[in-house]
C-alpha positions as CSV (number, residue, x, y, z in Angstrom):
1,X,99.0,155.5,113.0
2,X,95.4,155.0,112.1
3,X,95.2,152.0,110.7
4,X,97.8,150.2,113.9
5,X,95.2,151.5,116.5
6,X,92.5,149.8,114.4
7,X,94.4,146.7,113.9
8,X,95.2,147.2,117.9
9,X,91.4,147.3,119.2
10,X,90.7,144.2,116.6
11,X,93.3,142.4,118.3
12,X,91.8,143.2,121.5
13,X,88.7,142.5,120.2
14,X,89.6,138.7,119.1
15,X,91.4,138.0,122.4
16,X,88.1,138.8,124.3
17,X,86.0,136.7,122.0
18,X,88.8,134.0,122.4
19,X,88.0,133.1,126.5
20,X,84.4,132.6,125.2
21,X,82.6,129.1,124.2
22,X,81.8,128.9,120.9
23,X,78.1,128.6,121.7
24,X,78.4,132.1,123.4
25,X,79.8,133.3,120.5
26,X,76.9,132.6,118.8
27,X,74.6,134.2,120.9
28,X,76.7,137.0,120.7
29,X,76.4,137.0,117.0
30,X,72.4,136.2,117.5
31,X,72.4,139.3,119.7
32,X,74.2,141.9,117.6
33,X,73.5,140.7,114.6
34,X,69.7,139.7,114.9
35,X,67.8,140.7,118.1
36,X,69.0,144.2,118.7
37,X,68.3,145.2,115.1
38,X,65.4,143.8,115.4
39,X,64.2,145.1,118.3
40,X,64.8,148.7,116.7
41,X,63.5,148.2,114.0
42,X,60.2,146.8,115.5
43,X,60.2,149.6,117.7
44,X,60.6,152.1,115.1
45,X,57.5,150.4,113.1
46,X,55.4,151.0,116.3
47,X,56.7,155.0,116.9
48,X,55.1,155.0,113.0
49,X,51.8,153.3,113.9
50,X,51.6,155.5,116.7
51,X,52.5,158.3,114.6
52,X,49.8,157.3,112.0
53,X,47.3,156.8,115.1
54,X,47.9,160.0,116.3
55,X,47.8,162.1,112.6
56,X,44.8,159.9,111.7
57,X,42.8,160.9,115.1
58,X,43.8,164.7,114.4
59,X,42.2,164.5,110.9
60,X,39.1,162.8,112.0
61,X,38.5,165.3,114.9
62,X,39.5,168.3,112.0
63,X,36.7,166.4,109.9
64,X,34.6,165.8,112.4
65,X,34.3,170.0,113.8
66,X,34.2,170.9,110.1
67,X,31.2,168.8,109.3
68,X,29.7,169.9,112.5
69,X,30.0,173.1,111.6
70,X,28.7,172.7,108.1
71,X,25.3,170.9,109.7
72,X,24.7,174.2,111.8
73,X,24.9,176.4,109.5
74,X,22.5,174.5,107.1
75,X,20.1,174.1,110.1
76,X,19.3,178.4,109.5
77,X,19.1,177.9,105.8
78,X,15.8,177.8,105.4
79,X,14.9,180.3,108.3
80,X,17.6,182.8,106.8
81,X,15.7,182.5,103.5
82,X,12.5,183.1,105.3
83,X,13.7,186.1,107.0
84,X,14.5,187.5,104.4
85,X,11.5,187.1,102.7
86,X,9.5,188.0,105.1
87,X,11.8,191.4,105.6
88,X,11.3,193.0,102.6
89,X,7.5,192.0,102.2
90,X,5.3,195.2,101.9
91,X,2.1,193.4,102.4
92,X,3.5,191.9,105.7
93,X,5.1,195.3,106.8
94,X,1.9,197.4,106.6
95,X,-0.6,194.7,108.0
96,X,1.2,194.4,111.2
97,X,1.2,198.9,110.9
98,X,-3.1,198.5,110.4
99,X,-5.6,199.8,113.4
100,X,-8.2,196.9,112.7
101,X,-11.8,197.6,114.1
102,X,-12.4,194.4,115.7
103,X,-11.3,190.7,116.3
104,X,-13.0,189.8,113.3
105,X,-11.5,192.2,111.0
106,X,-8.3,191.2,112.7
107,X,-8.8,187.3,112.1
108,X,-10.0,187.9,108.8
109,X,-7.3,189.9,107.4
110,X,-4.6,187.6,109.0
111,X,-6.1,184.5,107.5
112,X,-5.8,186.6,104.1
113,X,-2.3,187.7,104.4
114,X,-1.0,184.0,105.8
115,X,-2.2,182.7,102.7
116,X,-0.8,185.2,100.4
117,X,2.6,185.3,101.8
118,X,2.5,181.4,102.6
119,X,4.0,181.8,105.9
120,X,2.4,178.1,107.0
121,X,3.7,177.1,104.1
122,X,7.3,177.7,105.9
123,X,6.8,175.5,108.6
124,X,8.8,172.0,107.9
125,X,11.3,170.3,108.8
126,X,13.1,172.0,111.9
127,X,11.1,175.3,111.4
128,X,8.2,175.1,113.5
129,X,6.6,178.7,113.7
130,X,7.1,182.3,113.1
131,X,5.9,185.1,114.4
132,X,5.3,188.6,113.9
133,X,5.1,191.1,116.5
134,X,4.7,195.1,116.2
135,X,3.7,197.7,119.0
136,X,0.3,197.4,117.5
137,X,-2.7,197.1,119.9
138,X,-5.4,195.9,117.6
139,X,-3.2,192.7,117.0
140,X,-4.7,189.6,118.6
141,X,-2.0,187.8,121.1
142,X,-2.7,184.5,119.3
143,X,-1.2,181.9,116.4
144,X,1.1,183.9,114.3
145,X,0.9,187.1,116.0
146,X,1.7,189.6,119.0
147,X,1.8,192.8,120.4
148,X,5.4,193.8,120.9
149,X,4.7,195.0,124.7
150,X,4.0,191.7,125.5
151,X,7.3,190.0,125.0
152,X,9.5,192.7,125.9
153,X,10.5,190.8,129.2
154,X,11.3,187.7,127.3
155,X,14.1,185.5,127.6
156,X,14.6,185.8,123.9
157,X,13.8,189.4,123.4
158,X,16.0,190.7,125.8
159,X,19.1,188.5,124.9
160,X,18.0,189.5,120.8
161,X,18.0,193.7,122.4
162,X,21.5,193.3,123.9
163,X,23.3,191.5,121.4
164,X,22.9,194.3,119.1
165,X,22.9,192.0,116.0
166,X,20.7,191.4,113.1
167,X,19.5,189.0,113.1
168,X,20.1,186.6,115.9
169,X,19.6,183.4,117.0
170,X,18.5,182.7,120.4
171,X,18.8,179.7,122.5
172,X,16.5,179.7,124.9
173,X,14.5,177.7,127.6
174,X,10.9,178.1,128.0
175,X,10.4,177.1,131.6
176,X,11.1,178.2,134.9
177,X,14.2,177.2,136.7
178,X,12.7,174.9,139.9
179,X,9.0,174.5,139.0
180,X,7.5,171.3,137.6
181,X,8.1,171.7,133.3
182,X,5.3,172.2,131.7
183,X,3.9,170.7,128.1
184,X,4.9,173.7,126.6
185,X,8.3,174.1,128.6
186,X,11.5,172.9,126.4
187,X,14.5,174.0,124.5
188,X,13.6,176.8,121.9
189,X,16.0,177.7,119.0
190,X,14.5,181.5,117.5
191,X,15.9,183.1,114.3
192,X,15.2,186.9,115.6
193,X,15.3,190.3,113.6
194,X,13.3,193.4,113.4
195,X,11.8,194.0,110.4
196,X,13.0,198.2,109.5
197,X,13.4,197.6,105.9
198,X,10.3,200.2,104.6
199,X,12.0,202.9,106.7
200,X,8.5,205.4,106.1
201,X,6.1,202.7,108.6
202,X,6.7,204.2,112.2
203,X,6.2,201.3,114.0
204,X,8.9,198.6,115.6
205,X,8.1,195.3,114.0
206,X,10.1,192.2,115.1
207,X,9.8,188.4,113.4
208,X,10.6,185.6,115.1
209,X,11.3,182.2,113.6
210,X,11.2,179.2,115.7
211,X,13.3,175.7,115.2
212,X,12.1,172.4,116.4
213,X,15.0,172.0,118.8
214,X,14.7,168.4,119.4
215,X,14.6,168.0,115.4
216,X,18.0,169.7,115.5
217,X,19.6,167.6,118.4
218,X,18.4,164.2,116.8
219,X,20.5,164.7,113.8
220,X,23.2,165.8,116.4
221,X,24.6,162.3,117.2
222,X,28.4,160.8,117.8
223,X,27.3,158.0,115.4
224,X,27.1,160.7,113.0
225,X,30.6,162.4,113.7
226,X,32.8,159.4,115.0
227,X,33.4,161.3,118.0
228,X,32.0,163.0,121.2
229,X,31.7,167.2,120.3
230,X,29.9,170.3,122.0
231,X,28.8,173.5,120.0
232,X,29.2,176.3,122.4
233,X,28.6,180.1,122.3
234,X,30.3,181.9,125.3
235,X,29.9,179.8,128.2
236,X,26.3,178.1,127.0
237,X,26.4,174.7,125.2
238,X,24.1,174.8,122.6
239,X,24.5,171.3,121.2
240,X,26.0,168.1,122.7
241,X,27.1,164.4,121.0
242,X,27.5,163.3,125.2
243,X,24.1,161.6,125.8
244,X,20.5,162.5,124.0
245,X,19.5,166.1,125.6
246,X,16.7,166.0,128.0
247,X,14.7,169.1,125.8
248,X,12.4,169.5,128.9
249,X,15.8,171.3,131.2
250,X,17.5,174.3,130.7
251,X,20.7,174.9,128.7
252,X,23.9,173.2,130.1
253,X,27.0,175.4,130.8
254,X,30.5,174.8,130.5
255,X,32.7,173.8,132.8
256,X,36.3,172.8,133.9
257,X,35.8,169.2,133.9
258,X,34.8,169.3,130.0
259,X,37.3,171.8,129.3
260,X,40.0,169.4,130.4
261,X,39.0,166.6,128.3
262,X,39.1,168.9,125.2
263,X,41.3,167.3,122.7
264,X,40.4,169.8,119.7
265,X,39.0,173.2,119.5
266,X,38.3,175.0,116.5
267,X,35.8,178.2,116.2
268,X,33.8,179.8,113.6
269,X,31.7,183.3,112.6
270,X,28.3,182.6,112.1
271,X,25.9,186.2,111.8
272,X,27.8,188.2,113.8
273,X,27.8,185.6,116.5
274,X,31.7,183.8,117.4
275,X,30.8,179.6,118.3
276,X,33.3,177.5,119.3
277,X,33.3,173.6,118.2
278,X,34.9,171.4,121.2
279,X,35.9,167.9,119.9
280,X,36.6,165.8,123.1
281,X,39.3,163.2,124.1
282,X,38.6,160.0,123.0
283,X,38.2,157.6,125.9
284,X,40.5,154.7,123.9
285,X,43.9,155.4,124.4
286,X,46.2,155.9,121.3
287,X,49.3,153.6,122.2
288,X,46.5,150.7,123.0
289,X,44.6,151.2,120.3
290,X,47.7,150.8,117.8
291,X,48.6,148.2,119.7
292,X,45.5,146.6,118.9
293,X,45.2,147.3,115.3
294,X,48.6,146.0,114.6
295,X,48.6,143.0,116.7
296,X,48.8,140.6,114.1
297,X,51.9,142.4,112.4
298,X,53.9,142.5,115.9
299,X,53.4,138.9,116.7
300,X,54.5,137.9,113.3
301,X,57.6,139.8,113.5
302,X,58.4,138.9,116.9
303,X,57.6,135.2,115.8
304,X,59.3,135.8,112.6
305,X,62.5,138.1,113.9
306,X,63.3,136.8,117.2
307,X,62.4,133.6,118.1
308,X,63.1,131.8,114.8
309,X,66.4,133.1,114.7
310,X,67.0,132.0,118.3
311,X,65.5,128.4,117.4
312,X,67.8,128.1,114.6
313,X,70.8,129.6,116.7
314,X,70.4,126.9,119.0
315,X,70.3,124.0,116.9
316,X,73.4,125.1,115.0
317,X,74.8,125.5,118.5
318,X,74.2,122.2,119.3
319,X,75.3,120.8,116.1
320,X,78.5,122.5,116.7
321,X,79.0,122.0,120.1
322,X,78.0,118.4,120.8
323,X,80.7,117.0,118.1
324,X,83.3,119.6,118.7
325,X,83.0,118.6,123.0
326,X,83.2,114.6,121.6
327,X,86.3,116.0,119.7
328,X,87.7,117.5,122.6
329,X,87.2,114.8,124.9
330,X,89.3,112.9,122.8
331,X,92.1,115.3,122.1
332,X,91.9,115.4,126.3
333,X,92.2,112.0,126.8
334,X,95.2,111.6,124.4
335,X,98.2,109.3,126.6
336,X,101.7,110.2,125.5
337,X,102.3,106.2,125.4
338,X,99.5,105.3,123.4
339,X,98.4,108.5,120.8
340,X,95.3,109.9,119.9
341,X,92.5,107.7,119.8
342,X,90.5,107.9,116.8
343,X,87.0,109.5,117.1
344,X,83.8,107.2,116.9
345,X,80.6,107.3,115.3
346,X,81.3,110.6,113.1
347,X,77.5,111.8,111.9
348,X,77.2,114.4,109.5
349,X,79.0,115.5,106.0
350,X,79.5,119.2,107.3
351,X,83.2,120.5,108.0
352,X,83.2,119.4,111.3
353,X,82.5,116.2,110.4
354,X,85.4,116.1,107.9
355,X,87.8,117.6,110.3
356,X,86.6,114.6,112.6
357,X,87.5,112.5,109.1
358,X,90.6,114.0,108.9
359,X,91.1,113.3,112.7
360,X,91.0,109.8,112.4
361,X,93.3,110.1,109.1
362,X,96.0,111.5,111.6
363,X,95.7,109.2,114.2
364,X,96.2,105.9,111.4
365,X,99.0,107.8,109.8
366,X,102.6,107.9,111.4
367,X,103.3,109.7,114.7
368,X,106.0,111.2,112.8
369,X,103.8,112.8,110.0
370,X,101.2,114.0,112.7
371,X,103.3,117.6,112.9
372,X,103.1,118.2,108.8
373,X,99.3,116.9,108.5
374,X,98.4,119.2,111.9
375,X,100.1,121.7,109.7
376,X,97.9,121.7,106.7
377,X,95.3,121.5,108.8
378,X,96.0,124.5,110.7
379,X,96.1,126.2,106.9
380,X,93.4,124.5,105.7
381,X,91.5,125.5,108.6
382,X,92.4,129.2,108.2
383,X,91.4,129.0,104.7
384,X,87.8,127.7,105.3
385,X,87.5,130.5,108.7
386,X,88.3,132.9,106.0
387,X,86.0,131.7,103.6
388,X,83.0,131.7,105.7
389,X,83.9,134.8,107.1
390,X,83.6,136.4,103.2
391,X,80.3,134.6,103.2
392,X,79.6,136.2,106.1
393,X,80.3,139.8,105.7
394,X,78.6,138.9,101.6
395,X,75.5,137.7,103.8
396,X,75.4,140.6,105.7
397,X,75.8,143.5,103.0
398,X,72.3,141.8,101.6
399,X,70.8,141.1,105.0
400,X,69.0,144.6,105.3
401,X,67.3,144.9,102.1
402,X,66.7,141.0,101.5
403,X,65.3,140.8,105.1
404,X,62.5,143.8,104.6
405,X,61.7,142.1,101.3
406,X,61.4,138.8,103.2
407,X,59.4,140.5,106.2
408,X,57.0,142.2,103.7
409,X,56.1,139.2,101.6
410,X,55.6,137.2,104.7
411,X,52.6,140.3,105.9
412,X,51.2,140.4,102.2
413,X,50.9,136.3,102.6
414,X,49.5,136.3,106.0
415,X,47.0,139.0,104.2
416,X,45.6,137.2,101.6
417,X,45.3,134.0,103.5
418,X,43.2,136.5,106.0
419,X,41.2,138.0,102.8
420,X,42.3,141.3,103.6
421,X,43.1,142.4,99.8
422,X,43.7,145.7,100.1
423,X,46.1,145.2,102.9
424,X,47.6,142.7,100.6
425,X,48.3,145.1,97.7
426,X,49.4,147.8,99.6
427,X,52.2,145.9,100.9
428,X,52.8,144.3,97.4
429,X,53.3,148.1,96.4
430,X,55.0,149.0,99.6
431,X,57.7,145.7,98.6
432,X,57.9,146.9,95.2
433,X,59.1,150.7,96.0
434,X,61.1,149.5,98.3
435,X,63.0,146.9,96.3
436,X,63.4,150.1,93.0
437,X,64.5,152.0,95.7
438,X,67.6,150.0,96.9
439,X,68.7,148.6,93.1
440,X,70.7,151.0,92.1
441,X,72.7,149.0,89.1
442,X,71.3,151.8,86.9
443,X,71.2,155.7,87.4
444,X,69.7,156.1,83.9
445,X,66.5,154.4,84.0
446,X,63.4,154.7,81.2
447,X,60.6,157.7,82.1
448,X,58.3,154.9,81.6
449,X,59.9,152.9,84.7
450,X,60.0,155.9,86.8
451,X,56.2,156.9,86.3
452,X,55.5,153.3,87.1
453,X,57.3,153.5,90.3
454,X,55.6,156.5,90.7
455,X,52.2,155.4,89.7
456,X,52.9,152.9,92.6
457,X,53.7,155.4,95.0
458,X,50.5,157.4,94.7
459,X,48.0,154.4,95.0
460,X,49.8,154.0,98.5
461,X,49.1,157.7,99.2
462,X,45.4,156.9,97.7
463,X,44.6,154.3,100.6
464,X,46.0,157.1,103.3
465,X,43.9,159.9,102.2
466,X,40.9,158.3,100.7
467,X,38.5,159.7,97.7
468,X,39.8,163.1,98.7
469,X,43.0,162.5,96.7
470,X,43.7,161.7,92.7
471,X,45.9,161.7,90.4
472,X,46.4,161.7,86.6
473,X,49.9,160.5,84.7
474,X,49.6,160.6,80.7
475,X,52.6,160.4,78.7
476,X,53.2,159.7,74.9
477,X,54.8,156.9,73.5
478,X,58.4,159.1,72.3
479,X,58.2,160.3,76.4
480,X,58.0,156.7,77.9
481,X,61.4,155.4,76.2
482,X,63.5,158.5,77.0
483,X,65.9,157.9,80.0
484,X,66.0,159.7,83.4
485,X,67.9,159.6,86.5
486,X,66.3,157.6,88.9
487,X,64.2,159.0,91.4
488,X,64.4,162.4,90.6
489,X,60.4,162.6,89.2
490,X,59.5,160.7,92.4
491,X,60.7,163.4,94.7
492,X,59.0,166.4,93.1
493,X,55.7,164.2,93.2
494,X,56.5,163.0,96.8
495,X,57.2,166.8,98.1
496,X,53.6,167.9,96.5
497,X,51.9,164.7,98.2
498,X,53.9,166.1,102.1
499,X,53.6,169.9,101.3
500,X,50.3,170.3,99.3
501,X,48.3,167.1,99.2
502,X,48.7,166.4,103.1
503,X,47.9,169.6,104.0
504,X,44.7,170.2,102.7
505,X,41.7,169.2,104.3
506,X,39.6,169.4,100.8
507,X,39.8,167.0,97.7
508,X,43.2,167.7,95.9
509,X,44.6,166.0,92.6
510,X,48.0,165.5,91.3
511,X,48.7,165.9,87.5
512,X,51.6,164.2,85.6
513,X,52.3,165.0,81.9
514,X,55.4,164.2,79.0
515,X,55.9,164.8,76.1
516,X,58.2,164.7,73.3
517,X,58.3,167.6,70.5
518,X,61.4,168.1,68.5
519,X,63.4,166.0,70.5
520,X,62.4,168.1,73.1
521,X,61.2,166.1,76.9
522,X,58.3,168.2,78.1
523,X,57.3,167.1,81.8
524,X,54.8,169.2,83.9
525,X,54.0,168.1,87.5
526,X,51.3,169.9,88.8
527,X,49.0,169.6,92.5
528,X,46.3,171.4,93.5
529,X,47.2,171.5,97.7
530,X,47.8,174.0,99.3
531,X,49.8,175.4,97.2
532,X,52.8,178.0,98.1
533,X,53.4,181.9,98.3
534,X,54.3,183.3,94.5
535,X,57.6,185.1,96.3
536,X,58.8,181.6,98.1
537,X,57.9,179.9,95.1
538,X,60.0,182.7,92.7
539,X,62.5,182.1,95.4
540,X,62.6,177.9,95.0
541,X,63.0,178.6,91.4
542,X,66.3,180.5,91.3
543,X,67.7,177.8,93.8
544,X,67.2,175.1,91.4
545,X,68.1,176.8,88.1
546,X,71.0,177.4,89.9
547,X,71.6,174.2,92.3
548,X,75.2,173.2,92.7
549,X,76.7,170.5,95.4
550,X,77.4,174.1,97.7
551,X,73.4,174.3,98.6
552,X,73.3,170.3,99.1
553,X,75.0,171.2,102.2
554,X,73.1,174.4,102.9
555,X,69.4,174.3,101.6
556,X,66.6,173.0,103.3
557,X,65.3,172.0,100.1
558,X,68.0,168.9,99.7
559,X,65.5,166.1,98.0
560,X,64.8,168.9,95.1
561,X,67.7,170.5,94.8
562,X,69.3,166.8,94.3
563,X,67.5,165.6,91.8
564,X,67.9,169.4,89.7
565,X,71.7,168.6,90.0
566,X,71.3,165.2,88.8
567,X,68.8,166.1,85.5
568,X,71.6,169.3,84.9
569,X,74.6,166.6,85.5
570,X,73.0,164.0,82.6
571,X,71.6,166.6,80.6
572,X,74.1,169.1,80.9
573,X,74.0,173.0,82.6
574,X,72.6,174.4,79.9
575,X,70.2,171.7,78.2
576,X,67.8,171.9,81.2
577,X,65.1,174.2,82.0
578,X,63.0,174.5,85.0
579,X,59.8,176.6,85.3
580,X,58.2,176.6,88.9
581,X,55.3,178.5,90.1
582,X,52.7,178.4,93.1
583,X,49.8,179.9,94.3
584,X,48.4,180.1,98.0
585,X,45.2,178.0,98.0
586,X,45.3,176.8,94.4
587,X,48.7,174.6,94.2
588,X,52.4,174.5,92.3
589,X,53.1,173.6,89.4
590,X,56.8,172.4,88.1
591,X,58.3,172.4,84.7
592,X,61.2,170.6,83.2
593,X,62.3,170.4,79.9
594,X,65.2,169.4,78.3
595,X,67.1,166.8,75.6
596,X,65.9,163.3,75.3
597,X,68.3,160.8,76.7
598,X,69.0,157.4,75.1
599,X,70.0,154.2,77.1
600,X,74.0,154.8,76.6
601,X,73.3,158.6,78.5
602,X,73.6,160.6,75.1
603,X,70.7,162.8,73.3
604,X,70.0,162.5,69.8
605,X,73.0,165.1,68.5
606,X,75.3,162.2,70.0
607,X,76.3,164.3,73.2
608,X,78.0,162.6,76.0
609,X,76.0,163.6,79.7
């Protein structure tokens, strides 16, 4: 019942195609068979450079707030490291405690103890001054020194007392909101803390280290982050990438027109203190961009794809049609009295021009032999239909793979003659995967093939994620020659590059290894992502020591538990052995041993997988 309704709609099918020209028919055939394909396929090229636009913006803005975050915390390095000094100093501790006489006494004891502890000393690069200050009345309000009563009602002070944290830093602006800025008026970063560590000396003591702001905000450029950022703490922004900061105004606050251009937020813990990094939206838009980028690769497969193939449609329509209308006309102007007329000026050796040949053999033969030659024509038509529609459908079982391979050596030419090399031999790889991946005359393949399609694979993976990603692949001579099925290896290596390399934002290696010993295949695949849970991983384990065709259908896990079947199918249940482990933060680490496999699919003992 089936198989009539099939044979039903193809009739149906034909009779449509029947009431059309034969050059319609081919553009019908262009259409199906070319341009829609095509136009998918292009299509789905661009959704992956947009893709790869969109995942390559997110890991520069990642990169870029964790660099920024890594250059302000090294700004307090060296102040954290004076502080600290300076907090468990004795000599410090019980000067600022000392009732000196006079100014003198004062001056000449400070001069001693600046020199001794080397506080000047201290003062370089973005650390400009420090400061001690203790409720001390003989101290002298000048240089390095201060009685605590007198900055009690301090912008910095005050903020230091109600934050409640040791220490703190202070951002801070000298000046007066609406007078005329002074010299001394500008941007002030302070490291703050009081100094209570020899708990017998009575007195409150405070130190106060001071940062060159504008030091700080130089280095603080989009050149150096690839991108527009702020560094904010509450509502304040403390640092900017927008435009050089005018260090003679106050602090800038946020607001809801630069929170609504935030693309990426990301926040950090930084002494006691919560800052938030705010990565903005770039101002060139993604789909433009990769339209861009790619420009060159979508002309030449519009160029290449569509109006080639329309060119050539055309000119095989009119080699077609023109002879087959000058058959026609004659056919039409046929007189009962008089017979065909014989056809003029045939051009061309193809089959058109021999049925034109064959025409004119009719017309000279007898009237009475015109039925049986029309006849064999009719068959030997049908015949040659038939034929080229088997060269067709042959033609069109290759089309796919023969066209990406066609498509991808035309790129990698238009490359080279371009000078872009690496673009050139990442396509050359790109080709070469691809065409391993569609021969499949073979299952059983050597280990020494497979690492090389392998080896390929991971430079690919090397151009997308930069120095941040290696890989090592050693193997013995015994290892290379034993046989695997194909692909399996390549999709445990291709899950840790998605699930471990990918992941990480650090540097992260893959490690291959085989080995032979006692006729024995030894392979360990090991990354160091972002590795898995021990229970999930204890979980993944049982699945594929215990795979069958049942989980194909069920596991999320289908790529791996595939290619476990398949090693267990060649080397049989119980001749395989899979050890897999993982550890959060460090990476997994697979396993597999079993026989080694000849070329005819049997191990050494002569056993048939």
């Amino acid at each position: 019942m089936k198989k009539r309704k099939r044979i039903d709609l193809e009739e149906g099918i034909v009779r449509v195609l029947n009431n059309f020209s034969l050059r319609h028919k081919l553009l019908i055939l262009y259409l199906f068979c070319v341009a829609v394909p095509i136009v998918l396929t292009d299509g789905f090229f661009m959704m992956m450079f947009i893709d790869n636009s969109n995942l390559e913006l997110r890991k520069n803005m990642e990169m870029a707030a964790y660099n920024a975050e890594l250059d302000f915390k090294n700004i307090f390095d060296t102040s954290c490291n004076m502080s600290e000094s300076l907090y468990i100093n004795y000599k410090v501790n019980t000067f600022l405690e000392t009732q000196f006489e006079s100014n003198s006494e004062f001056y000449s004891a400070a001069l001693q103890l600046l020199d001794q502890t080397g506080i000047n000393t201290f003062a370089q690069d973005e650390i400009a001054k420090v400061v001690l200050c203790a409720e001390n009345d003989s101290l002298v309000n000048a240089g390095n020194f201060c009685n605590l009563s007198r900055v009690e009602d301090t912008v910095w002070y005050t903020s230091f007392v109600a934050s409640g944290q040791e220490p703190f830093i202070s951002f801070y602006y000298t000046g007066v909101e609406g007078q005329i800025p002074r010299a001394s008026d500008m941007r002030v970063v302070s490291l703050v803390r009081t100094l209570d560590y020899f708990r017998g000396l009575p007195m409150r003591k405070v130190l106060r280290i001071d940062l060159d702001y504008a030091t700080i905000a130089s280095n603080f450029t989009r050149e150096r982050y690839g991108m527009d950022l702020y560094i904010v703490r509450g509502d304040q922004i403390l640092l900017s990438t927008i435009e050089q900061p005018n260090y003679y105004k106050a602090f800038n606050y946020m607001t809801n027109e630069i929170q609504n251009q935030v693309a990426y937020e990301t926040s950090f813990e930084f002494l006691g203190s919560t800052y938030r990094i705010l990565v903005m939206e770039p101002k060139v838009n993604i789909m433009t961009d990769a339209l861009e980028k790619n420009a060159p690769i979508l002309v030449g497969l519009i160029i290449i794809n569509i109006l080639l193939p329309l060119i050539l449609v055309n000119l095989l329509n009119k080699s077609f049609t023109d002879r087959l209308r000058r058959l026609s006309k004659v056919f039409g102007e046929a007189d009962n009295d008089v017979g065909l007329k014989e056809v003029s000026e045939i051009q061309g050796e193809d089959e058109i021009a021999g049925l034109m040949h064959g025409y004119n053999g009719l017309v000279k033969r007898n009237r009475q032999l015109i039925k049986t030659i029309y006849e064999d024509r009719i068959v030997h038509q049908k015949v040659e239909i038939e034929k080229q529609q088997a060269e067709l459908l042959s033609l069109r079982m290759q089309i796919n793979p023969h066209f990406i391979f066609n498509v991808l050596e035309n790129i990698r030419m238009h490359s080279v003659l371009r000078g872009e090399d690496e673009t050139a031999s990442m396509i050359e790889r790109l080709a070469a995967l691809e065409r391993e991946s569609v021969e499949w005359k073979n299952d059983l393949i050597p280990l020494e093939n497979e690492l090389n399609f392998i080896r390929n694979y991971l430079k690919l993976q090397q151009y997308r994620y930069g120095e941040r990603f290696t890989f090592v692949i050693n193997a013995d001579k015994e290892a290379l020659k034993a046989y695997i099925p194909k692909l399996t290896l390549t999709t445990f290596v291709e899950n840790s590059c998605v699930h471990g390399v990918e992941k990480k934002t650090g540097s992260a290696m893959i490690l291959i290894n085989a080995e032979v010993d006692d006729n024995i295949l030894t392979i360990e695949i090991e990354d160091t992502g972002v590795g898995m849970d021990p229970e999930e991983a204890a979980k993944l384990q049982k699945k594929m020591r215990e795979c069958s065709f049942t989980q194909l259908q069920e596991s999320k896990h289908i790529g791996i538990i595939n290619s476990c079947l398949r090693l267990k199918m060649t080397a049989g249940e119980e001749n395989v052995k899979l050890t897999f482990e993982g550890e959060e933060k460090v990476g997994v680490y697979l396993k597999i041993e079993m026989p080694v496999i000849g070329s005819d699919g049997k191990s050494e003992d002569g056993t048939v997988t």
